[in-house]
N, C-alpha and C positions, 0 to 999 in steps of 0.2 A: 320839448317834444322830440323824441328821436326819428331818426331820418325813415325808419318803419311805419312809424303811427303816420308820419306826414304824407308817406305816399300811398296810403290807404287810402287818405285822406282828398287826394288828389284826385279830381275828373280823368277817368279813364277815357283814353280816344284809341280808335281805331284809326290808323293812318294805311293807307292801298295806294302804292305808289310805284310803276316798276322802271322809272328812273331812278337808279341806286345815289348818285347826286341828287335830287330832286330829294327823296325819300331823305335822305341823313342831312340835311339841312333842314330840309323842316320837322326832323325828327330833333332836332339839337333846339330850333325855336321855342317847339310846343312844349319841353320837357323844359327849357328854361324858363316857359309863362307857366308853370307847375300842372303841366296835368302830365298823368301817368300816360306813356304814350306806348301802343305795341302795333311795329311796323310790318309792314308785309308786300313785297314784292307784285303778290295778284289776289285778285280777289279768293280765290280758290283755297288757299293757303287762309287766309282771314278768315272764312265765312267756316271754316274747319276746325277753327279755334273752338273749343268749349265756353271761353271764356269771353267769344264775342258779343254775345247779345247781354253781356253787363256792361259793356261800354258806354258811357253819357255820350260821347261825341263820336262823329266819323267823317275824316276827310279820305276823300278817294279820287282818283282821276277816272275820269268817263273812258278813255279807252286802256284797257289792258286785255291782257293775253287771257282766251278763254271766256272771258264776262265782261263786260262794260259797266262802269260804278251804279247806272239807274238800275241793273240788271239785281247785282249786287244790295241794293236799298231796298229792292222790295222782297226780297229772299230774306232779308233780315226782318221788314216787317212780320212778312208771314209768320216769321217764330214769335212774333209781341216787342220786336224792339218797336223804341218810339221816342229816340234820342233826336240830337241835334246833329243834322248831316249836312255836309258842304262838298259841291261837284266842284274840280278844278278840272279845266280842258284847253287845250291846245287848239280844241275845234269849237271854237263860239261860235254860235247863233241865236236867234231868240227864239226860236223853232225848238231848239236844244236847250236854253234858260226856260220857255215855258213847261215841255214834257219833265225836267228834271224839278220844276217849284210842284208841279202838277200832280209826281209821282214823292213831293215829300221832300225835298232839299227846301234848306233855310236857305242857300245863298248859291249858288255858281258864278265862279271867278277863270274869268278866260287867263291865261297864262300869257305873259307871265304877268304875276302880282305882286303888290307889294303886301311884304309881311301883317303892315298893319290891316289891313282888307281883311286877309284872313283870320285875327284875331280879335277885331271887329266883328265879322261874320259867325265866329262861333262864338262870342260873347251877348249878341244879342239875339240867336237863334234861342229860340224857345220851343222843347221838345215838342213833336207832332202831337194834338189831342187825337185818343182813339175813336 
């Protein structure tokens, strides 16, 4: 199979992330656990994409410039997504883990985390039923 067919092939994620570190390590993770990954700084920029709402997965951080990731999830519902989404934040609470399971996250992962949490997390998130 060439390296074409396989990343057709490959779970598409949405990654929102506006730690440029943050962002390209775990851009380097998820693209080494084989899904197609397309990064983006803010939500704004992502949610702009044409090609967002064919994504199977999305991780995003809760706060960024302009949107915050729960903001960003249901903006994506509204169009008919219904993938597998995971909140990473700096600001845990369970005020914050319930409104984010509430509004549709498979998982939230207070930062920092280990890699396998989040591959975990979107391994057994099973996309939203409509």
């Amino acid at each position: 199979m060439n390296s074409t067919a396989r990343s057709s092939l490959a779970p598409r994620l949405l990654l929102v992330e506006d730690d440029d570190a943050v962002r390209r390590g775990l851009q380097l993770l998820l693209t080494g656990q084989g899904y197609q990954v397309h990064a983006f700084s803010r939500a704004a920029l992502a949610l702009a994409d044409s090609t967002a709402i064919t994504a199977s997965h999305l991780v995003i951080d809760y706060v960024l410039p302009e949107a915050d990731g729960i903001e960003a999830l249901r903006f994506l519902q509204s169009h008919g997504w219904n993938g597998c989404a995971v909140l990473v934040t700096a600001f845990y609470s369970r005020q914050l883990r319930d409104t984010a399971v509430a509004a549709g996250f498979a998982a939230v992962l207070p930062k920092p985390f280990r890699d396998t949490e989040l591959l975990d997390a979107l391994a057994r998130g099973a996309p939203v039923a409509d």
